[in-house]
C-alpha positions in Angstrom: 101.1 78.1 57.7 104.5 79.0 58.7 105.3 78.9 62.0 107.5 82.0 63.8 110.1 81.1 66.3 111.3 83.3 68.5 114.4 81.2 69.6 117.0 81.7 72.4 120.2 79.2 72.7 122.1 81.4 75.1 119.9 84.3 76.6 121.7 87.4 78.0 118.4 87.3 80.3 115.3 85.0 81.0 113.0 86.3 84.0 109.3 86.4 85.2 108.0 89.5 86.0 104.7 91.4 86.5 103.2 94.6 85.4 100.2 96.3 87.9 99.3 95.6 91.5 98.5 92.5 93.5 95.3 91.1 92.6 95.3 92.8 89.1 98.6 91.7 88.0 99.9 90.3 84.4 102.8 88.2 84.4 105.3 87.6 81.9 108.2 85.5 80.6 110.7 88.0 79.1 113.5 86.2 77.2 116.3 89.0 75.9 119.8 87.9 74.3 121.5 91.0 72.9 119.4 93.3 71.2 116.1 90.4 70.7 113.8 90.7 73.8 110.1 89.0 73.7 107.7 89.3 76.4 104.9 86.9 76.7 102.2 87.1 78.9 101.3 83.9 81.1 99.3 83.1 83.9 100.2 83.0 87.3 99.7 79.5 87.8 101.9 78.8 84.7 104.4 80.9 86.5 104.6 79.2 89.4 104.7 75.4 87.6 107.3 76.5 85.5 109.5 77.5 88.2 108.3 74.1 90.1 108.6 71.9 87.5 112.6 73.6 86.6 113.4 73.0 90.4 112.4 69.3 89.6 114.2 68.4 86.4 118.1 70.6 88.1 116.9 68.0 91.4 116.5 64.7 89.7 119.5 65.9 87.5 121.7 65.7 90.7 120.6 62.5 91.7 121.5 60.9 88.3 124.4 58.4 89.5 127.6 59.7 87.3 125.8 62.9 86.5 128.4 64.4 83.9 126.7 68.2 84.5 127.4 70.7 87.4 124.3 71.2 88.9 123.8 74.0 91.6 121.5 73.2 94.4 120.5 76.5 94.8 120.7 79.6 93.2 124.4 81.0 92.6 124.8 84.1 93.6 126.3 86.2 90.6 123.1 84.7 88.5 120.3 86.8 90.7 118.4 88.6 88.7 116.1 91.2 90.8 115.5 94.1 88.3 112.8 95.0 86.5 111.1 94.1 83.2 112.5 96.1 80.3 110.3 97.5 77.8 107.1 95.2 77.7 105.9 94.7 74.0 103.4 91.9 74.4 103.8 89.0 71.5 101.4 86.4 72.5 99.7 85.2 75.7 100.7 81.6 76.2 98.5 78.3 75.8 100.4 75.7 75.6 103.7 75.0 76.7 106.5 72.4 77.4 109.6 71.6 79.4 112.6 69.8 79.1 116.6 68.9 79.2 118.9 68.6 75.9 121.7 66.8 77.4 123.6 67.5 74.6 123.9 71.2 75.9 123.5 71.0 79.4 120.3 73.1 79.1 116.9 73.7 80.6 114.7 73.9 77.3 111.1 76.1 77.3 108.5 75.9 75.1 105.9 78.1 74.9 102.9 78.6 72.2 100.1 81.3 72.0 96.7 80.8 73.2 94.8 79.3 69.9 90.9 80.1 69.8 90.6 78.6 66.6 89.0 75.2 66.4 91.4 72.6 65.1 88.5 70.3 63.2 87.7 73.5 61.4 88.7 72.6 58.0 87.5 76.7 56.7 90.4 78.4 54.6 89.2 81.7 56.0 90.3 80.6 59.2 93.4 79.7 58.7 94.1 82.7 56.5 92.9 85.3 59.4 94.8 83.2 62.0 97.8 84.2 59.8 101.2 83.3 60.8 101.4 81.2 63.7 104.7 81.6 66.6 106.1 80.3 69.6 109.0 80.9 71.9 111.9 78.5 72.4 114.4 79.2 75.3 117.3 77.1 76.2 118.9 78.1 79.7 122.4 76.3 81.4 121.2 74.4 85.0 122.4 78.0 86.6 120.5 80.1 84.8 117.5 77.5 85.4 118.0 77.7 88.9 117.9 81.8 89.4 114.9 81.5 86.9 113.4 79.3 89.1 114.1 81.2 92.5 113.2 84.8 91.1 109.8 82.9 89.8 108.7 82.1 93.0 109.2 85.0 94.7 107.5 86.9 92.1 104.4 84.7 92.3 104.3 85.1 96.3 104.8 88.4 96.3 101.0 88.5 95.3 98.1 89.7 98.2 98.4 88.0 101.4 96.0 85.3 102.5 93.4 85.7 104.6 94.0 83.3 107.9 90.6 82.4 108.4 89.3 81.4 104.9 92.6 80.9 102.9 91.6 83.0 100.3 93.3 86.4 98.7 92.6 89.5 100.5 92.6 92.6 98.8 94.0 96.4 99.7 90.6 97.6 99.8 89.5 95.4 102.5 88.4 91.5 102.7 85.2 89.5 104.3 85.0 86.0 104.7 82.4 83.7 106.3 84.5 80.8 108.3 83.0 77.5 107.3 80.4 75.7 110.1 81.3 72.9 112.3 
């Protein structure tokens, strides 16, 4: 089965961003270079590693003795990205996905692959021919890039409902009970 890439070497844009209200949102990873834009959705937890995990790799990067890359260590100013999604068409939610460096480009590399409900032991033609063709996203993004990425993630994850300070759980708009654990 042939697999669809939906690649990006250089995006024009790479941001998280969310569609609905706090408690009921939908994240997604929206990758647009010229006229190609894909929107996947993702979970928030996926969000906020992804950012976590970026933040990692750019840190270790600059502690790399004769590091030969430029590595911000925070988020350069001109790269801020604070607008909204554009035009959400939903290709796939995402499973799996992956992150790394290609030292060869100096780039934060993504990869992310649709939730897969079919069971992989399952040996049925019929499945694999309704599965049809399968996809994924690769995104490669310079340590700048990475970095507002990163930042813009975060905030978008936290901007969620606030926490209740007795219980530590979400509250909603609607109004929030909790029972405080006994001593």
């Amino acid at each position: 089965m042939p697999t669809r890439v939906h690649e990006f070497a250089w995006p024009d844009r790479v941001v998280v961003g969310t569609i609905g209200l706090p408690g009921a949102r939908t994240f997604y990873l929206q990758v647009r270079a010229g006229k190609q834009l894909v929107s996947i959705a993702l979970e928030k937890q996926q969000s906020a590693q992804l950012a976590e995990k970026i933040d990692e790799i750019l840190d270790q990067l600059i502690t790399v003795k004769g590091n030969p890359f430029s590595v911000p260590t925070s988020t350069p100013i001109e790269l801020v990205d604070n607008e909204p999604l554009e035009a959400v068409e939903e290709q796939f939610r995402a499973g799996a996905m992956s992150l790394g460096w290609d030292p060869t480009t100096a780039q934060v590399v993504i990869e992310a692959y649709p939730i897969s409900d079919i069971d992989p032991d399952d040996d049925d033609p019929l499945v694999e021919e309704a599965s049809g063709e399968s996809e994924m996203l690769l995104v490669r993004m310079p340590v700048g890039t990475a970095r507002a990425f990163a930042k813009r993630t975060r905030e978008i994850v936290e901007a969620g409902r606030p926490t209740c300070p007795l219980c530590g759980y979400p509250m909603d708009a609607d109004g929030h009970s909790c029972t405080l654990p006994e001593l």
